[in-house]
VEXKOL-517613 format. One line per 10 residues: for each residue x negated, y, z of C-alpha. Coordinates in nm, 2 decimals. Each point is the difference from the previous one (the first is absolute). Layout:
BEGIN
X,Y,Z; ... .
This chain:
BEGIN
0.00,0.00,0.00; -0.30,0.23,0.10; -0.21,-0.03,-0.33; 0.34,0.07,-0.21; 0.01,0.38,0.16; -0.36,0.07,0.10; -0.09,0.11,-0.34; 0.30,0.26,0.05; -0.10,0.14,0.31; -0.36,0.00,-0.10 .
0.07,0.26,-0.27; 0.11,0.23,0.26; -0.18,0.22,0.26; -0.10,-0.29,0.29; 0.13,0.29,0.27; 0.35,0.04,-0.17; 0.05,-0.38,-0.07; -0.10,-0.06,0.37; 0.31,0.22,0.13; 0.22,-0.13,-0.32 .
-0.10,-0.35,0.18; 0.12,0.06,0.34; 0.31,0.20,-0.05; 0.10,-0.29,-0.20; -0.09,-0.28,0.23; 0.15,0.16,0.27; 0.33,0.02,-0.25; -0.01,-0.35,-0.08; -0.09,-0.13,0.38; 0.32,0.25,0.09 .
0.23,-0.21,-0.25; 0.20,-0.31,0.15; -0.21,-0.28,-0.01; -0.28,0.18,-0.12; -0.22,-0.02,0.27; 0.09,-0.40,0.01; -0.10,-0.02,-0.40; -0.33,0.20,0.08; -0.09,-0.27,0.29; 0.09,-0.30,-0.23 .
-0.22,0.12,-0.30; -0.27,0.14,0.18; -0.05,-0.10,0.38; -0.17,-0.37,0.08; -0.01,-0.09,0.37; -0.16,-0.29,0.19; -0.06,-0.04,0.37; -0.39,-0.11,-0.10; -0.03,0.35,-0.12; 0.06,0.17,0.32 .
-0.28,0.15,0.12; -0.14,0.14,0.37; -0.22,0.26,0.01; -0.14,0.26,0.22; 0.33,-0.09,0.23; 0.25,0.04,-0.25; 0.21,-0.32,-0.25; -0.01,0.08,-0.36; 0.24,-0.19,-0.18; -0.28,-0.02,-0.30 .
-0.36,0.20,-0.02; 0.11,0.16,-0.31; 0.06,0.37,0.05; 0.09,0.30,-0.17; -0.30,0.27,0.05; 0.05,0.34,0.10; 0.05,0.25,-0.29; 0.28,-0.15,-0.16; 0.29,0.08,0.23; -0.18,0.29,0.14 .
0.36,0.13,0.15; 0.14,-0.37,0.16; 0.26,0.02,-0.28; -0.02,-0.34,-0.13; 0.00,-0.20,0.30; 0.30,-0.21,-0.08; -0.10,-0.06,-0.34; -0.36,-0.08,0.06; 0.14,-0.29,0.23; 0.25,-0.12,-0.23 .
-0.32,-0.04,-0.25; -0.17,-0.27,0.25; -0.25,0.29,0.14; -0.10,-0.11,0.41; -0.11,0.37,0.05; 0.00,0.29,-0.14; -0.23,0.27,0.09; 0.14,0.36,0.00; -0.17,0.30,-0.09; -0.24,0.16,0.00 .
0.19,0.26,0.26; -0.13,0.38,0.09; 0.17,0.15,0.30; 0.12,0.26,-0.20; 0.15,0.00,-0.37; -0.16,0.01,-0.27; 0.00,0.01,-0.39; -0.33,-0.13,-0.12; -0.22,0.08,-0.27; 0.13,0.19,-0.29 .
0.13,-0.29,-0.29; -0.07,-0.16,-0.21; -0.14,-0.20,0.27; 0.01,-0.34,-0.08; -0.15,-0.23,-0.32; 0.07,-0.34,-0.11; -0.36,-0.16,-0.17; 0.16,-0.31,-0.11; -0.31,-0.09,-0.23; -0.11,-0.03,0.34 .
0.28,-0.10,0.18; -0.07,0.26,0.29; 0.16,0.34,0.13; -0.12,0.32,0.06; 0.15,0.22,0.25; -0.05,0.31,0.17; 0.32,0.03,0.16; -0.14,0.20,0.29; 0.21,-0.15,0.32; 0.33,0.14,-0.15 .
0.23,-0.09,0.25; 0.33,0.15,0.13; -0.17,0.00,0.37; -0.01,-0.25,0.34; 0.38,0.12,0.10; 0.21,-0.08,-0.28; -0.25,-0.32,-0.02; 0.06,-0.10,0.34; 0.37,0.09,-0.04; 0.03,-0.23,-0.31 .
-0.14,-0.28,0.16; 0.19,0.00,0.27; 0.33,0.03,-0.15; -0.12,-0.31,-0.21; -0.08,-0.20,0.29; 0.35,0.02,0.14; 0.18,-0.08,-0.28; 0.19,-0.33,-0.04; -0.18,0.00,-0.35; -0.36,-0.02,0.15 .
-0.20,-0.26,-0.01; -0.14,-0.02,0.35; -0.28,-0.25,-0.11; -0.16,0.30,-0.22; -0.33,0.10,0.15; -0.03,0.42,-0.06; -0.36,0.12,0.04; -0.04,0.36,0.05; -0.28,0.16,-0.23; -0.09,0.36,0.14 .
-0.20,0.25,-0.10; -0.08,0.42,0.05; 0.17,0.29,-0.17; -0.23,0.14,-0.29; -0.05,0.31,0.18; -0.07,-0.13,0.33; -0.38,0.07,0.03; -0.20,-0.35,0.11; -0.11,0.13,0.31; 0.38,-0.01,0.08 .
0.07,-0.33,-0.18; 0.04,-0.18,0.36; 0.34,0.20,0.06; 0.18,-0.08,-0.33; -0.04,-0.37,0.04; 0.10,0.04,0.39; 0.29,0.14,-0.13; 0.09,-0.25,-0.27; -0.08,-0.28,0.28; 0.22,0.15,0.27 .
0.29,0.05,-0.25; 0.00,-0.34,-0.19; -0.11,-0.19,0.32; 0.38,-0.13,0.07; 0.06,-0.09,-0.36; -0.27,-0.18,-0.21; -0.12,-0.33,0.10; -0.43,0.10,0.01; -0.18,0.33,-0.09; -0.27,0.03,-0.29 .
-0.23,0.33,0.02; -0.10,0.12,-0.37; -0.32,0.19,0.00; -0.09,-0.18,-0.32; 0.21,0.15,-0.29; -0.22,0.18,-0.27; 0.33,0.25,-0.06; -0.03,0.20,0.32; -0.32,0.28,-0.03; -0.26,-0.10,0.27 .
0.25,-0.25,0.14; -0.30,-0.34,-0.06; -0.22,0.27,0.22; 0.21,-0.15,0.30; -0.14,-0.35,-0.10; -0.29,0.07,0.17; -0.08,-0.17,0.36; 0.02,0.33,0.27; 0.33,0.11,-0.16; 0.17,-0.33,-0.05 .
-0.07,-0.08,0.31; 0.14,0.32,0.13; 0.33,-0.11,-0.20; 0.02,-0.38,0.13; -0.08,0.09,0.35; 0.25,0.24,0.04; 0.29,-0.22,-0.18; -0.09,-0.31,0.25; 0.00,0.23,0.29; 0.36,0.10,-0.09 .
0.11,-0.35,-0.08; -0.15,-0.15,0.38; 0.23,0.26,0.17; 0.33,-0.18,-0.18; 0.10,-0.34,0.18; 0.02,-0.13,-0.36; -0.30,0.09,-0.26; -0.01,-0.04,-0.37; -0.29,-0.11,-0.21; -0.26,0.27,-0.10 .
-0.14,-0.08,-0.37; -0.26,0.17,-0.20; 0.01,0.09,-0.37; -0.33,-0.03,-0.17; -0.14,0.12,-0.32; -0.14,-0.27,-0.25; -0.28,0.24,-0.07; -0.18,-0.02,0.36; -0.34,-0.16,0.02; -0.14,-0.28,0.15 .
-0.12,0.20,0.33; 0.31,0.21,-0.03; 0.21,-0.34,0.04; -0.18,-0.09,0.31; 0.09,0.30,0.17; 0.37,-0.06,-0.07; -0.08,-0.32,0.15; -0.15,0.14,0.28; 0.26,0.32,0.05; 0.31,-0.31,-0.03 .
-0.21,-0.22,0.28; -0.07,0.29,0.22; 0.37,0.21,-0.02; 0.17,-0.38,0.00; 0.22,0.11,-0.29; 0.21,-0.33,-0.14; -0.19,-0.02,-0.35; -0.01,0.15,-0.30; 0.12,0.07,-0.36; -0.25,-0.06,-0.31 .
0.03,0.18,-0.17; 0.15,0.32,-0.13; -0.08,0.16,-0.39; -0.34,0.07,-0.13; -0.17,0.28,-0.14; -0.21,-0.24,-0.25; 0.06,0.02,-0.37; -0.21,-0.31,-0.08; 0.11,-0.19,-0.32; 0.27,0.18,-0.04 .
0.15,0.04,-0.38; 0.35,0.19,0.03; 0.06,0.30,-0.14; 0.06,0.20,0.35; -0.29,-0.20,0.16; -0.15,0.35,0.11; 0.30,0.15,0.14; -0.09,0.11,0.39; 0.17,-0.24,0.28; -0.03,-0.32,0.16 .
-0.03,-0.33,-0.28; 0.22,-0.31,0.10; 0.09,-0.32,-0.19; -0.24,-0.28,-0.16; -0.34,0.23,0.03; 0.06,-0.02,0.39; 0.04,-0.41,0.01; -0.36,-0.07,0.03; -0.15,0.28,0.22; 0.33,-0.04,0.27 .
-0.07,-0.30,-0.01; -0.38,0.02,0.11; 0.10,0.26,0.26; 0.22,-0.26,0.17; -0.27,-0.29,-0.02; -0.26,0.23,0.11; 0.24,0.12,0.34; 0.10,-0.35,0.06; -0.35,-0.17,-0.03; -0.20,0.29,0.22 .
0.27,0.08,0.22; 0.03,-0.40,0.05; 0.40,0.03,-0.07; 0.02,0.15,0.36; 0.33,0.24,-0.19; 0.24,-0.04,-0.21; -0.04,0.13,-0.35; 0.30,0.09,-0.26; -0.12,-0.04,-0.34; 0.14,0.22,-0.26 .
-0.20,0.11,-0.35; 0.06,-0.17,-0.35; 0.21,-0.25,0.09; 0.20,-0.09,-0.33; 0.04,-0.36,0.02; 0.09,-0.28,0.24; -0.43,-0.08,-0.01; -0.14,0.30,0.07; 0.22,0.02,0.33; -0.15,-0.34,0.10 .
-0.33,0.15,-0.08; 0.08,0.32,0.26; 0.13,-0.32,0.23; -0.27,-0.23,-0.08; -0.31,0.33,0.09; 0.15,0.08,0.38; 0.39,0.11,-0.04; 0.23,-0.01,0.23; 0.26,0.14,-0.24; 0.05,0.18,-0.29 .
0.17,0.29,-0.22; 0.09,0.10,-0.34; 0.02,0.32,-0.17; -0.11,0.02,-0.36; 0.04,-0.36,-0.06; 0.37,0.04,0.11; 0.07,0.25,-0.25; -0.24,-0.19,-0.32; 0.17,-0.34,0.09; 0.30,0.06,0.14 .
0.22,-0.09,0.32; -0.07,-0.37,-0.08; -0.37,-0.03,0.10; 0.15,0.00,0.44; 0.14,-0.32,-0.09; -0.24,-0.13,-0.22; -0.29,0.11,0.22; 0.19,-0.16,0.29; 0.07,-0.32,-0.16; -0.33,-0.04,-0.09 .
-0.15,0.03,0.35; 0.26,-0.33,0.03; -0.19,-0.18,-0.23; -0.31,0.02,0.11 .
């Protein structure tokens, strides 16, 4: 059904078809019996999926990854599609529009993305509100893990970053399921400055302070570039030992070019899709292997088929996400992915 109108919505800006694509889900999971038909094409469920970690059951490791339901809007439909989790954000405090468009570019000689969205987002209260008015709904599917993915304002100076994601914390705390800190997204100016150790300690710190003084706490992860060195990978290792943060996402976009032979391949922004697969998944071997697997890692970064998800699996994953690969093959790749880690 997918490859019949992905030619169609390829010839179209990818910004544009991505709201065209969730006004009409929502439509069709609105209809009677249309959530039902969206479960019995798309979802696949088994009990061998199921999945603890860092305290909480996923019903499946495959996730949705942060940046394509930036606004918790597609909750319901990303469940009835098979997803175990779906990550919202990334969410500023404060609203925001994002960088000027054209902002985002399909390389399908490629099979990548290029974005520079710029943590456009309609801000942490109408977020929070969303997801809260989801969770209480007799359509909801209480088994959907929702990760909160936050971030700073673009005008919030760094030496004031620690504030904005107190603030996205303390609002989303009652809501999403665990917490991921981006520091890592290329879209943001001088945002990756915050990747470094004094800083990003600062940030952790503080977040785990505030979740100790709750009587229930939620799992602090850690979004990392794919473009960090060796030594600059130990220190995450290090700052994620010392601030005992849950684990880690690897890994966001990348700045590289390498290879590439689109024609947008040198628009500014963060490259996602097939050029990722490899170097993700050497990030996550290289965390697991030197860190000893002492965290969990989610593995997201070119995953476009049910193999290279086992590879992510197979290097040190605890679980996984899709976002380019869900929109070059299509809403069937959850199941397929899932029935493959059946078979093996």
């Amino acid at each position: 059904m997918y490859s019949l109108i992905k030619p169609l919505l390829f010839q179209f800006d990818p910004e544009k078809v991505h709201h065209l694509v969730v006004t009409n889900l929502k439509r069709f999971n609105s209809l009677p019996g249309g959530a039902a038909l969206s479960r019995a094409i798309w979802s696949f469920s088994n009990a061998r999926l199921e999945k603890e970690v860092f305290g909480l059951k996923f019903k499946n490791p495959v996730g949705l990854a942060a940046g394509f339901d930036k606004n918790a809007e597609m909750l319901r439909e990303m469940a009835n599609m098979g997803f175990g989790s779906v990550e919202i954000g990334t969410v500023t405090p404060l609203p925001q529009p994002g960088n000027p468009k054209l902002r985002m570019f399909r390389l399908p000689a490629d099979s990548a993305l290029i974005n520079r969205m710029g943590f456009n987002n309609q801000g942490v209260d109408v977020v929070a509100e969303r997801i809260k008015a989801y969770r209480s709904s007799k359509n909801a599917d209480q088994s959907l893990i929702i990760g909160g993915n936050i971030g700073k304002n673009k005008n919030t100076p760094n030496e004031d970053a620690v504030s904005d994601y107190v603030k996205c914390f303390d609002r989303l705390f009652d809501v999403v399921d665990y917490f991921v800190v981006n520091v890592s997204s290329p879209n943001t100016p001088n945002l990756r400055a915050l990747q470094e150790k004094e800083p990003l300690k600062q940030i952790l710190n503080t977040l785990q302070q505030r979740n100790l003084k709750n009587k229930i706490s939620r799992p602090i992860l850690l979004k990392i570039a794919p473009d960090l060195t060796n030594g600059q990978l130990d220190d995450i290792i290090e700052i994620v030992q010392e601030t005992g943060i849950a684990g880690v996402v690897a890994t966001n976009t990348t700045i590289s070019r390498e290879g590439l032979t689109s024609v947008h391949k040198n628009e500014t922004g963060g490259l996602s899709g097939k050029p990722l697969t490899k170097r993700s998944t050497e990030v996550i071997q290289y965390l697991a292997d030197k860190s000893n697997r002492s965290f969990p890692i989610i593995g997201v970064g070119g995953i476009h088929s049910p193999e290279d998800a086992l590879e992510k699996l197979n290097a040190g994953a605890s679980l996984i996400q899709l976002y380019t690969g869900f929109i070059y093959e299509g809403p069937g790749l959850v199941s397929r992915i899932n029935k493959k880690i059946l078979s093996v």
